[in-house]
C-alpha positions in Angstrom: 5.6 -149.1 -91.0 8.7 -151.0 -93.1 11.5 -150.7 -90.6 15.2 -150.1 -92.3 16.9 -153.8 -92.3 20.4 -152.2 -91.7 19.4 -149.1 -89.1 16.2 -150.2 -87.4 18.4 -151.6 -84.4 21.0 -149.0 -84.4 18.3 -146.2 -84.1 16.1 -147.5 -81.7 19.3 -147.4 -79.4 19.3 -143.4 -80.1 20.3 -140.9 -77.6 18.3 -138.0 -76.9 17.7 -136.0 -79.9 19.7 -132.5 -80.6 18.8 -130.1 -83.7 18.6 -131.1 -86.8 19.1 -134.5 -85.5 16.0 -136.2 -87.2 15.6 -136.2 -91.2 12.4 -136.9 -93.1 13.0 -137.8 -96.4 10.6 -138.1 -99.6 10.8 -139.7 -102.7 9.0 -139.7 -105.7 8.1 -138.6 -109.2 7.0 -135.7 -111.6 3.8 -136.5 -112.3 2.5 -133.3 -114.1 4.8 -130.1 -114.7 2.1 -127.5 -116.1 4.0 -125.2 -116.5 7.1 -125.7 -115.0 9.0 -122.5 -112.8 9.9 -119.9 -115.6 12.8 -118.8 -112.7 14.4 -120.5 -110.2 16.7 -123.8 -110.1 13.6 -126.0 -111.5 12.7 -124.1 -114.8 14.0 -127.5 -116.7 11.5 -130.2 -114.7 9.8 -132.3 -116.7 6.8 -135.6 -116.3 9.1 -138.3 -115.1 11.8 -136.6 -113.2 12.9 -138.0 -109.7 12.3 -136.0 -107.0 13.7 -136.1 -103.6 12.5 -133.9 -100.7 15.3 -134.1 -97.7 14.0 -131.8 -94.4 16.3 -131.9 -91.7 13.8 -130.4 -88.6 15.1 -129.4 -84.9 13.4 -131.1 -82.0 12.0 -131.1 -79.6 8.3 -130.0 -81.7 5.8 -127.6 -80.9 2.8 -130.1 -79.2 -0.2 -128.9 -81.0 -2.5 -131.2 -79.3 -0.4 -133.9 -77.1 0.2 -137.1 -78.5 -1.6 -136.4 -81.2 0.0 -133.5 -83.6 2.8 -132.2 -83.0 4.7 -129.6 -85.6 8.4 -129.7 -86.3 10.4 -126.4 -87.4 12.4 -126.9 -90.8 16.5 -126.7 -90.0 16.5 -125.1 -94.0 20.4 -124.9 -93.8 20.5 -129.0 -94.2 17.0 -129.3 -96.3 16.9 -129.6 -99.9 14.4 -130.3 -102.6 16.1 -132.1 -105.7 14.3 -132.3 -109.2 15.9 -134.4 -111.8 19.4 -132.6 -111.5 18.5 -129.2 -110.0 18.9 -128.7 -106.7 17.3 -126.4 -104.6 17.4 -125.2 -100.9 14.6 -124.4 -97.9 13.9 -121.1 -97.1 12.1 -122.2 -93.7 8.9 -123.7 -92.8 7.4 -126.3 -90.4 6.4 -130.1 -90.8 3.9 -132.0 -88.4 3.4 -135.1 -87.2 -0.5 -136.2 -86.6 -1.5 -139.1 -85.0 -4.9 -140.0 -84.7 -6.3 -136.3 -84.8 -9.3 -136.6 -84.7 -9.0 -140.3 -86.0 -6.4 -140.1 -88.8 -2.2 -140.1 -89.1 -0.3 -138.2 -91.4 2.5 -136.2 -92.5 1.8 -132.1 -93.2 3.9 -129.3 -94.7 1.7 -126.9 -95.9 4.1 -125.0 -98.3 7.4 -124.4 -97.2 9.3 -121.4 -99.1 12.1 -122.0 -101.0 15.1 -120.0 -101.6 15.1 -119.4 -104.7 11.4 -118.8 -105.0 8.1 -120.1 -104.6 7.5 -123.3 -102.1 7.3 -126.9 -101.7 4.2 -128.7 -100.0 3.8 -132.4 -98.7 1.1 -133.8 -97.4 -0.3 -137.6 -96.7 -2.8 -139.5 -94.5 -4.0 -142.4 -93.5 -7.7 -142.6 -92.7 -7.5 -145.2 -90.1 -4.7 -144.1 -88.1 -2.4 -146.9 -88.3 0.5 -145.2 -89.7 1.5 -143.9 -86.2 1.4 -145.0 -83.2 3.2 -141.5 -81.8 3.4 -137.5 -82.8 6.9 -138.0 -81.6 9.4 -138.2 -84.5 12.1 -139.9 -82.6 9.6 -142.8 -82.2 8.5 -143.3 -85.7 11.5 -144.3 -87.5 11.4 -146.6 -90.5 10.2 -146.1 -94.0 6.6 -146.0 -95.0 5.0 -146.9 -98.6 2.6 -144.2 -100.6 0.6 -147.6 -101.6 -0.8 -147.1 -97.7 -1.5 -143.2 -98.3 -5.3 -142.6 -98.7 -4.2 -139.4 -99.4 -1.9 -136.5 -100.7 -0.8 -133.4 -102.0 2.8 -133.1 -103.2 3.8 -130.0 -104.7 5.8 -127.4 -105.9 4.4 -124.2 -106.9 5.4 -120.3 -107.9 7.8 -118.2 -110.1 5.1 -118.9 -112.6 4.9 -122.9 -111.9 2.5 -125.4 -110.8 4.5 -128.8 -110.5 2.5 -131.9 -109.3 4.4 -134.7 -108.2 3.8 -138.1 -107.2 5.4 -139.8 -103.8 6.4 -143.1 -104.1 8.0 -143.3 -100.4 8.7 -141.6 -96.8 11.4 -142.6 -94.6 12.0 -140.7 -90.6 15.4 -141.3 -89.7 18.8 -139.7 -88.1 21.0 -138.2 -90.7 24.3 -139.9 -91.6 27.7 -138.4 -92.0 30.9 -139.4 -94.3 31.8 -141.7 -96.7 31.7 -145.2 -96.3 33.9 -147.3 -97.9 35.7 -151.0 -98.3 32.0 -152.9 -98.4 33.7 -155.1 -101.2 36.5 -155.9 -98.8 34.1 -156.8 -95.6 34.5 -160.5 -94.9 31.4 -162.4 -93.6 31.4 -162.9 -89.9 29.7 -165.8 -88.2 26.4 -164.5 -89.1 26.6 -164.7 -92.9 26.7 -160.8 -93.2 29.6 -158.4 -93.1 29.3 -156.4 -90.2 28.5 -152.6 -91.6 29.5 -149.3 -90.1 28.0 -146.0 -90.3 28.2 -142.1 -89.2 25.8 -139.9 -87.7 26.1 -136.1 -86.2 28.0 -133.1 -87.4 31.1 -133.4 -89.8 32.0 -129.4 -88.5 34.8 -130.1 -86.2 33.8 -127.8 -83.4 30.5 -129.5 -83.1 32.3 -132.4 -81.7 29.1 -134.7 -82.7 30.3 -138.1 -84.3 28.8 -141.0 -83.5 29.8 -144.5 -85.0 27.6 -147.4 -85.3 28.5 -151.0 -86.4 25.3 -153.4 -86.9 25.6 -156.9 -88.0 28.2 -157.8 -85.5 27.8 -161.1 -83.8 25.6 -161.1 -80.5 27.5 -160.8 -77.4 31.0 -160.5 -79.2 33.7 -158.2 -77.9 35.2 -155.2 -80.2 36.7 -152.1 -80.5 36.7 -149.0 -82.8 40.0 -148.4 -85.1 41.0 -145.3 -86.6 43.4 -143.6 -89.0 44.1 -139.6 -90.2 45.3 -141.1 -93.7 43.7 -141.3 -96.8 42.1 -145.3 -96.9 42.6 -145.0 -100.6 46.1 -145.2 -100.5 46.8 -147.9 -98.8 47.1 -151.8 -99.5 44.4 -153.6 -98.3 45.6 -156.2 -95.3 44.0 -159.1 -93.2 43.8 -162.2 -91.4 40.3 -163.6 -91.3 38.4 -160.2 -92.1 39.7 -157.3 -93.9 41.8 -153.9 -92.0 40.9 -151.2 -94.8 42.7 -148.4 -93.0 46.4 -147.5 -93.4 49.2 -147.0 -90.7 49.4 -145.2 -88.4 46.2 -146.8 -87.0 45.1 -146.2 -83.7 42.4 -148.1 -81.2 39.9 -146.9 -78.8 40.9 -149.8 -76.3 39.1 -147.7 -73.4 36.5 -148.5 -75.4 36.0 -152.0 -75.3 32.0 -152.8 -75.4 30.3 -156.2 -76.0 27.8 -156.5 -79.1 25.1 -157.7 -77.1 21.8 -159.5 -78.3 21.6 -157.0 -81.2 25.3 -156.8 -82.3 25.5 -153.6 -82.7 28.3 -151.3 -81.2 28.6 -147.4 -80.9 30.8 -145.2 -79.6 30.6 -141.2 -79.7 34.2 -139.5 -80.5 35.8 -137.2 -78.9 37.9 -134.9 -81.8 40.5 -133.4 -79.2 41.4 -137.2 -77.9 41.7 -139.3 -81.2 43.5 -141.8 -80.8 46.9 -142.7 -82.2 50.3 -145.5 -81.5 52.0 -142.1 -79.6 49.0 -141.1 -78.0 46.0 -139.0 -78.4 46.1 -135.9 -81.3 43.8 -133.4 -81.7 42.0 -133.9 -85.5 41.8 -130.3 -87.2 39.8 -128.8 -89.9 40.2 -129.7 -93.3 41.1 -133.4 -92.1 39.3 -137.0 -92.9 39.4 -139.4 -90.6 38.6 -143.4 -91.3 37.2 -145.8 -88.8 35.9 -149.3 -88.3 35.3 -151.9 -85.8 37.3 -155.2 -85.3 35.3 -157.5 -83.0 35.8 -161.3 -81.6 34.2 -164.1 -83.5 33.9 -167.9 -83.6 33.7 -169.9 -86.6 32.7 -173.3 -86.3 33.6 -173.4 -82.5 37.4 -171.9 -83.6 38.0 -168.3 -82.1 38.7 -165.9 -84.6 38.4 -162.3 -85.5 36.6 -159.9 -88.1 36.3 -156.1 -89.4 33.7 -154.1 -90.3 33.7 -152.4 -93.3 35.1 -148.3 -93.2 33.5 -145.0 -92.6 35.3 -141.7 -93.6 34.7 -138.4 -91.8 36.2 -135.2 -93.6 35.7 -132.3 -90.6 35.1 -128.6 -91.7 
């Protein structure tokens, strides 16, 4: 499996999964639309259109067989199947995991049912079950190339359709949230890269599931999270070495102080009735966005300094 180069570290450092915390995602192309769906949001799709299949599934699975297959139900609510510029949602359904059962790995959604109509299927194996080393989704997390499928079924059938498609890649991985923003403004740290900052959880407010995650921090450097309830946008960009893309008022998660470590990487989960701010801590309410980054220690040629990562921005509903 091709790990992700930005999340690989980050999500091996997961906690414990909740529903609808795992996303498989599935890319590829129209390879045949004979006919296409004479109803539904895909009546248009044509040879050549993108596809992308996003299913959100709850864990923990049903263990089929342990270890070896192991079927995940379908959150429909967050899964989507996109053709060329129509969009349409899940109805339901399941997806499995199969490792080495009997002998081979793979990937299997029999035909999931869509709501607008008819259903999507994805299928793909590897005869010599080296695609997995688990059934467990949580432990397979990375991106895998068709060019190692020996084989598949991808499609999309009903209201009068019969839509083949060709995958072209599969990546497992933990859904992110917001917006990020201000990569042109991340300085370099010590490492030669910018250190990067992303979201994962719920954006609805009374889930009170954010997690931030910085990566490409230096190792074993010393940082905090930032944050700020106005718009990034409006602001004029500021900075010493590094660059603070949020605007004032700007408040900091000092009881939060955490070392990178050998990975540099740093995470913290919010908590949106304590956010932080210069009078204290506020409450953050529906309808708001909220900006973060992290600003850690660093040393540049032996001389103590300082750096930012770029912003993420979290509108709750």
């Amino acid at each position: 499996m091709t790990r992700l180069p930005l999340l690989t570290a980050l999500l091996a450092l997961a906690p414990a999964a909740v529903a609808g915390e795992y996303v498989l995602t599935v890319h590829g192309t129209v390879a045949n639309a004979g006919p296409a769906p004479s109803s539904g949001p895909f009546t248009g799709v044509t040879s050549g259109d993108p596809v992308t299949l996003r299913l959100e599934v709850f864990v923990p699975g049903t263990v089929v067989s342990p270890g070896q297959y192991v079927s995940y139900t379908i959150d429909a609510a967050a899964s989507t199947l996109e053709i060329g510029g129509a969009v349409g949602a899940l109805a339901g359904g399941n997806v499995a995991l199969q490792n080495d059962f009997p002998v081979a790995d793979g990937i299997r959604m029999f035909g999931a049912p869509l709501a607008g109509g008819g259903s999507i299927a994805f299928e793909c194996g590897e005869a010599t079950g080296t695609m997995f080393s688990s059934a467990d989704i949580s432990m397979e997390l990375g991106t895998l190339s068709a060019s190692i499928f020996s084989s598949y079924n991808f499609l999309l059938t009903g209201n009068g359709g019969f839509v083949e498609i060709q995958p072209t890649d599969v990546t497992i991985g933990v859904p992110t949230i917001g917006s990020v923003f201000c990569t042109a403004g991340a300085v370099p740290n010590s490492t030669g890269l910018a250190s990067s900052i992303f979201a994962t959880g719920s954006d609805v407010l009374a889930d009170d599931d954010v997690t931030l995650h910085v990566a490409n921090a230096p190792a074993n450097s010393f940082g905090y999270f930032i944050t700020s309830p106005t718009d990034p946008t409006s602001c004029v960009l500021t900075g010493g070495p590094g660059q603070l893309c949020l605007c004032s008022p700007v408040g900091r998660y000092l009881n939060s102080i955490q070392s990178s470590g050998a990975l540099g990487t740093y995470e913290h989960r919010i908590d949106v009735t304590a956010m932080p701010q210069p009078n204290g801590l506020v409450a953050a309410q529906v309808g708001e966005t909220w900006s973060f980054q992290v600003w850690h220690r660093d040393s540049v040629m032996g001389t103590a300094t300082s750096n930012f990562s770029d912003g993420v921005s979290v509108t709750f509903r």
